[in-house]
N, CA, C and O atoms as a printed pandas DataFrame, in Angstrom:
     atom_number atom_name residue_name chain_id  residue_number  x_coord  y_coord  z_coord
0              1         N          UNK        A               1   -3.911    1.950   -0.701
1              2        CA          UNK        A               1   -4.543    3.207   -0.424
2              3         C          UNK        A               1   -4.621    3.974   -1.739
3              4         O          UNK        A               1   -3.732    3.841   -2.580
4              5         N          UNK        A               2   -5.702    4.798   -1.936
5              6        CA          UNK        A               2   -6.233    5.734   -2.818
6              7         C          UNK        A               2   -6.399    6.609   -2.720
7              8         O          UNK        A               2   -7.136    6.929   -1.787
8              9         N          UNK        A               3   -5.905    7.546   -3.505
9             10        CA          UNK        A               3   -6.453    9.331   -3.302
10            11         C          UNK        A               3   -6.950    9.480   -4.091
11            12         O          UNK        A               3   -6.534    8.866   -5.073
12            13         N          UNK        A               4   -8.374   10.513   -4.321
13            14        CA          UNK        A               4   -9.061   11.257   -5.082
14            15         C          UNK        A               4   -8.935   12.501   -4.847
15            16         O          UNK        A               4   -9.960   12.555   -4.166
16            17         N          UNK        A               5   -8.571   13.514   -4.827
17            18        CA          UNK        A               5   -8.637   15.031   -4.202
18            19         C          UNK        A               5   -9.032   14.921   -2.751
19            20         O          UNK        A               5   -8.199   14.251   -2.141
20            21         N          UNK        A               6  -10.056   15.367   -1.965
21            22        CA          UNK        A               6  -10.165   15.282   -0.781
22            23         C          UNK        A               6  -10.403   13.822    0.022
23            24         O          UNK        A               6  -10.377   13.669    1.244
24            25         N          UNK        A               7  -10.679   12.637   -1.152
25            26        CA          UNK        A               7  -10.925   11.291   -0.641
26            27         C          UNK        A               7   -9.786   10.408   -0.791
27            28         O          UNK        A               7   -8.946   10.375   -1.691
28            29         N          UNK        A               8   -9.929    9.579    0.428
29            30        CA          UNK        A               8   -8.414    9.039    0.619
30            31         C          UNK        A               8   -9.405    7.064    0.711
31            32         O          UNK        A               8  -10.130    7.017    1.705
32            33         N          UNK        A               9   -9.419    6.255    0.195
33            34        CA          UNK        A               9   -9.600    5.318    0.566
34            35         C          UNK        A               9   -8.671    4.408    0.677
35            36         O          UNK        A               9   -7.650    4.372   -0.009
36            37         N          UNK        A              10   -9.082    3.359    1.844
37            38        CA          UNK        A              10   -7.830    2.969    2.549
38            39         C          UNK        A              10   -8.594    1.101    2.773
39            40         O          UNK        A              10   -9.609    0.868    3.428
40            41         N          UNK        A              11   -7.632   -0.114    1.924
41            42        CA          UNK        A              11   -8.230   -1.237    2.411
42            43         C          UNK        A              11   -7.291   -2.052    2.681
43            44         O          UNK        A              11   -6.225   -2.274    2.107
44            45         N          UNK        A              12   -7.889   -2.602    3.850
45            46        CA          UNK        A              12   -6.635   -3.235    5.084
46            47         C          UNK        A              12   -7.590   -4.659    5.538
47            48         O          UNK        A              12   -8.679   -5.060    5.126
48            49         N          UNK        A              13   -6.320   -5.377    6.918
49            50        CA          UNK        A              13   -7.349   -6.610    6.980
50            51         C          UNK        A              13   -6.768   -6.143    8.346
51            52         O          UNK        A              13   -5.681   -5.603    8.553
52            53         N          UNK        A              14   -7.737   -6.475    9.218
53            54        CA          UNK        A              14   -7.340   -6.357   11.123
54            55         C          UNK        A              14   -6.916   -7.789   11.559
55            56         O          UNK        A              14   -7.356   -8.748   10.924
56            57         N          UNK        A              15   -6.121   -7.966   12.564
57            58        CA          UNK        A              15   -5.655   -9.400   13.147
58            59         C          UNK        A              15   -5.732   -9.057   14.607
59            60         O          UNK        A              15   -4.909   -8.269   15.075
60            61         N          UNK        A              16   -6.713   -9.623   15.399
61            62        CA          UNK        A              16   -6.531   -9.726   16.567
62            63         C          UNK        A              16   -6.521  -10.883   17.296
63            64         O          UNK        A              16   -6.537  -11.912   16.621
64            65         N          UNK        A              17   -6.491  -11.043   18.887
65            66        CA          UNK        A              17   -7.164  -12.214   19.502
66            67         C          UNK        A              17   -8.127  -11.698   20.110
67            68         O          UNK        A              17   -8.093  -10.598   20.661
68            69         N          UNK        A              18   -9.204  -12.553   20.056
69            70        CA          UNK        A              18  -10.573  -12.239   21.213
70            71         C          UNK        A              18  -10.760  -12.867   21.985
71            72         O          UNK        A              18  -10.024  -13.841   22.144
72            73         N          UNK        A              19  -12.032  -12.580   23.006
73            74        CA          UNK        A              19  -11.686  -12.892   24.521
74            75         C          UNK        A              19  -11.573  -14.335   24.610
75            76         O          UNK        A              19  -10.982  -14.850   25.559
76            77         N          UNK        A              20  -12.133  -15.063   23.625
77            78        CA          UNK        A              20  -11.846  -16.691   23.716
78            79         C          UNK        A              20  -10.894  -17.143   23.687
79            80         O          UNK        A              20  -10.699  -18.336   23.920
80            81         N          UNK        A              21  -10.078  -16.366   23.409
81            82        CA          UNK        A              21   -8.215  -16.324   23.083
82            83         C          UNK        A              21   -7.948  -16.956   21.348
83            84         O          UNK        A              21   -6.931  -17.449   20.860
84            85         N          UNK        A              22   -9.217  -16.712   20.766
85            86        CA          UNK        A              22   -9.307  -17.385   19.561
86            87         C          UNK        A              22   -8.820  -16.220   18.590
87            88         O          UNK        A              22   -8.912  -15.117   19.128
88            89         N          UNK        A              23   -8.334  -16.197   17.317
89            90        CA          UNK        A              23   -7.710  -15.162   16.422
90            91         C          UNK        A              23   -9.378  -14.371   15.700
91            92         O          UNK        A              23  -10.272  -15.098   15.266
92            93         N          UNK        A              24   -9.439  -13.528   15.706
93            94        CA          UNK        A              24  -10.498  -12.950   14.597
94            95         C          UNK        A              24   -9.499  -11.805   14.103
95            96         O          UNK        A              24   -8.561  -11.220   14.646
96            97         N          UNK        A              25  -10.348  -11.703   12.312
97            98        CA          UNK        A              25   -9.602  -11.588   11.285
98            99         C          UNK        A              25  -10.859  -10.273   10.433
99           100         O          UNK        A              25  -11.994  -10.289   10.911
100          101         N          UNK        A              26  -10.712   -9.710    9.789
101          102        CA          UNK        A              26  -11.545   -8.892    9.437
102          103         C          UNK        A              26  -10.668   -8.273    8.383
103          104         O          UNK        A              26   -9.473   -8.052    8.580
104          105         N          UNK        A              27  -11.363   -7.969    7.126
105          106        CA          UNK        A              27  -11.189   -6.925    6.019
106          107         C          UNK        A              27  -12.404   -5.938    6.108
107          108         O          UNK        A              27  -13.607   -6.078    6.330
108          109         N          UNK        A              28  -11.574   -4.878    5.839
109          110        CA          UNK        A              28  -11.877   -3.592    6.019
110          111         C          UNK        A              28  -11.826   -2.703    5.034
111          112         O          UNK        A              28  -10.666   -2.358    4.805
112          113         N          UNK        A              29  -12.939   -1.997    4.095
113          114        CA          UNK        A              29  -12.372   -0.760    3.422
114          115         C          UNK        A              29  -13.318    0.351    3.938
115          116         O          UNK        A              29  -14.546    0.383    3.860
116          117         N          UNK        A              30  -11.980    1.780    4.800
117          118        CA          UNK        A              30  -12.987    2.759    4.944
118          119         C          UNK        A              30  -12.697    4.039    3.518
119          120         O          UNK        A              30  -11.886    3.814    2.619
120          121         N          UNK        A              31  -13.404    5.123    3.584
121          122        CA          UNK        A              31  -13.346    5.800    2.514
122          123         C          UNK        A              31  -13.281    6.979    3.179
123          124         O          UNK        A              31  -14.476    7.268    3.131
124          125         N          UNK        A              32  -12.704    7.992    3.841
125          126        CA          UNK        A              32  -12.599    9.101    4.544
126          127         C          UNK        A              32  -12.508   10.642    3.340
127          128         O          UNK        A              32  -11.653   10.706    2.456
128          129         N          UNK        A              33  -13.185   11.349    3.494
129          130        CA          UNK        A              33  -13.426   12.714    3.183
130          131         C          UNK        A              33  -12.595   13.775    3.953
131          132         O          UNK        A              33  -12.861   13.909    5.147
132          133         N          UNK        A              34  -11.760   14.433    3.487
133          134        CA          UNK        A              34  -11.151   15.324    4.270
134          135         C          UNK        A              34  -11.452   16.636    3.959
135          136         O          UNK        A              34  -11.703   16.758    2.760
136          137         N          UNK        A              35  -11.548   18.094    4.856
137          138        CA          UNK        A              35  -11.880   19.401    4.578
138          139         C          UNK        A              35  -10.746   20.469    5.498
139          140         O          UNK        A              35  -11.009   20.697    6.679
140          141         N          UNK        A              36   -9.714   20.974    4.965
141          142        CA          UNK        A              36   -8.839   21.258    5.430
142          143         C          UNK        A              36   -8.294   20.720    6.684
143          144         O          UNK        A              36   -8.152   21.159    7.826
144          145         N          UNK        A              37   -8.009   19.497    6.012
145          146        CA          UNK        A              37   -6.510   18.319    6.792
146          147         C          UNK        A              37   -7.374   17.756    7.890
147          148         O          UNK        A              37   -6.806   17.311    8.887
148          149         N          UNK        A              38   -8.987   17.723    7.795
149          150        CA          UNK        A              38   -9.651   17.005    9.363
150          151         C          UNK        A              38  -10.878   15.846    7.869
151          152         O          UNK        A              38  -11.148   15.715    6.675
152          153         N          UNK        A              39  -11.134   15.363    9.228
153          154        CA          UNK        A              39  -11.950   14.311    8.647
154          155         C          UNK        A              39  -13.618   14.652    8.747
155          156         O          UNK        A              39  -14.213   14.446    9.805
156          157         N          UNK        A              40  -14.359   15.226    7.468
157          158        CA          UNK        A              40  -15.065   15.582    7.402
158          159         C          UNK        A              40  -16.799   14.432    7.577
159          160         O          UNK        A              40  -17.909   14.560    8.094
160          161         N          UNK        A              41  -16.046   13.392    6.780
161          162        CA          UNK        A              41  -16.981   12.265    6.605
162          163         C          UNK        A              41  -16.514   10.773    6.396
163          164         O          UNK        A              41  -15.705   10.441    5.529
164          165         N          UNK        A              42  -17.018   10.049    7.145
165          166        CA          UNK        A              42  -16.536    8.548    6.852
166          167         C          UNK        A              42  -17.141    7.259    6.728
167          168         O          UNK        A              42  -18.250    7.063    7.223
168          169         N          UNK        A              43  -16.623    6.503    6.215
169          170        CA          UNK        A              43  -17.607    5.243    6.016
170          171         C          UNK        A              43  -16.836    4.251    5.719
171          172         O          UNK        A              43  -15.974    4.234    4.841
172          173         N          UNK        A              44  -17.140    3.383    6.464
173          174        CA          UNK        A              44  -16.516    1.686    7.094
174          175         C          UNK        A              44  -17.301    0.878    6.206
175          176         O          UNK        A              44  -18.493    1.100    5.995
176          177         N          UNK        A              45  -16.675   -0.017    5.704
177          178        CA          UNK        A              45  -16.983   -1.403    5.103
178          179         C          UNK        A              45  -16.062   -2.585    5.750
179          180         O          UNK        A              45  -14.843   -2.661    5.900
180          181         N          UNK        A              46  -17.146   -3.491    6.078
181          182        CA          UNK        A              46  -16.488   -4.977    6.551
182          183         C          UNK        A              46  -17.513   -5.980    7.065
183          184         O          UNK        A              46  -18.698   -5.993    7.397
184          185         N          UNK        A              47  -16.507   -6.791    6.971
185          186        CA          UNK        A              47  -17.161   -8.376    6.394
186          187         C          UNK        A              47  -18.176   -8.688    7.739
187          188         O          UNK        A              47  -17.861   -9.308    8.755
188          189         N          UNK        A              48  -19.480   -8.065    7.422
189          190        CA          UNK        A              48  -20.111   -8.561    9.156
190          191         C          UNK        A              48  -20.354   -9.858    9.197
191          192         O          UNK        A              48  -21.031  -10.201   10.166
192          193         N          UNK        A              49  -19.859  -11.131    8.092
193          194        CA          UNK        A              49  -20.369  -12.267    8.577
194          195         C          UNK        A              49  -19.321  -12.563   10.162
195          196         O          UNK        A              49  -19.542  -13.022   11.283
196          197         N          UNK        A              50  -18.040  -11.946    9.366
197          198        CA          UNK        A              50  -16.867  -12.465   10.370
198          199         C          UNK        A              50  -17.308  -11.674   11.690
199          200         O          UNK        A              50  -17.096  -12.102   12.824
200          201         N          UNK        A              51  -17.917  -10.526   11.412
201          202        CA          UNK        A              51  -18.407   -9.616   12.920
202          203         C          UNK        A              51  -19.275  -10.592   13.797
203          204         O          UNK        A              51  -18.979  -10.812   14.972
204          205         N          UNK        A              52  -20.621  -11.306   13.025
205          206        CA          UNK        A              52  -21.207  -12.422   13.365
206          207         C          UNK        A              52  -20.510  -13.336   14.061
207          208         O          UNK        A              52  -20.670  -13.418   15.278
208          209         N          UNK        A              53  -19.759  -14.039   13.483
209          210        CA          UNK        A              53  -19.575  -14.950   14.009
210          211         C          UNK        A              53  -18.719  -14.981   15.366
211          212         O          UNK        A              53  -18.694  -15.914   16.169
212          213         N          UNK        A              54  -18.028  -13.772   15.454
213          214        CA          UNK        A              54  -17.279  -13.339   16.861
214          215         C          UNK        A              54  -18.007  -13.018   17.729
215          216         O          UNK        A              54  -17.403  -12.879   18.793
216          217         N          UNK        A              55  -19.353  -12.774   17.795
217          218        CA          UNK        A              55  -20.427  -12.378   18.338
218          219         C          UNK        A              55  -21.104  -13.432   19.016
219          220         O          UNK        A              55  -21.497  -13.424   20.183
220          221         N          UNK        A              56  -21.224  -14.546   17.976
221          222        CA          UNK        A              56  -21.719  -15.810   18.831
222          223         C          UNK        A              56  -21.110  -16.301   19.621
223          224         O          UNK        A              56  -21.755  -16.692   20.594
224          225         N          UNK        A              57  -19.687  -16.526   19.632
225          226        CA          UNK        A              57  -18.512  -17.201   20.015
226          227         C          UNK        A              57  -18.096  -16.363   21.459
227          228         O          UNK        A              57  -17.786  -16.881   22.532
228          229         N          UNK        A              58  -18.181  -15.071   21.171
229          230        CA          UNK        A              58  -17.876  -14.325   22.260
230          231         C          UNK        A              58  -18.617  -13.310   23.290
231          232         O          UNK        A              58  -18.133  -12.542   24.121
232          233         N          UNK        A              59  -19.994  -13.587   22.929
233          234        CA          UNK        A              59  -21.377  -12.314   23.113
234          235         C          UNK        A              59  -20.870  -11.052   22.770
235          236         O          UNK        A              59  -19.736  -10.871   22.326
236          237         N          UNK        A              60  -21.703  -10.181   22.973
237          238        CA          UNK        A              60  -22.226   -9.115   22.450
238          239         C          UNK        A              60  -21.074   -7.612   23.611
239          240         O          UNK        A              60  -20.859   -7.804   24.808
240          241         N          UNK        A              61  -20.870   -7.106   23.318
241          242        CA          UNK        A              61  -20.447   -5.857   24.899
242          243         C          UNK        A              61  -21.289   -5.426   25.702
243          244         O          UNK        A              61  -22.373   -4.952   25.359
244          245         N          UNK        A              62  -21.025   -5.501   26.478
245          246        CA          UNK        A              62  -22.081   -4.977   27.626
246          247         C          UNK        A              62  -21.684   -3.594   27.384
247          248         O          UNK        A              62  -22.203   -2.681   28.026
């Protein structure tokens, strides 16, 4: 994690299981803006091949 004055960026990896009971795995960097202690603005980065491919494997959400 990173601070800039009001920007805090933060890069992590997620571990779950999905409904196939199969593991999906994801890296993540978001970059959050703060304006007295709330979250003013944000923005997600991550790997959409791996989003893809959980998608085929598992469809889409209803």
């Amino acid at each position: 994690m990173k601070t800039t004055g009001d920007v805090v960026v933060a890069q992590f990896t997620g571990d779950a299981v999905a409904l196939d009971g199969l593991p999906y795995r994801n890296d993540y960097c978001w970059v959050l803006t703060f304006r007295r202690g709330l979250v003013v603005r944000a923005h997600a980065y991550l790997d959409m091949v791996a989003v893809g491919e959980l998608v085929d494997r598992v469809g889409r959400p209803s």
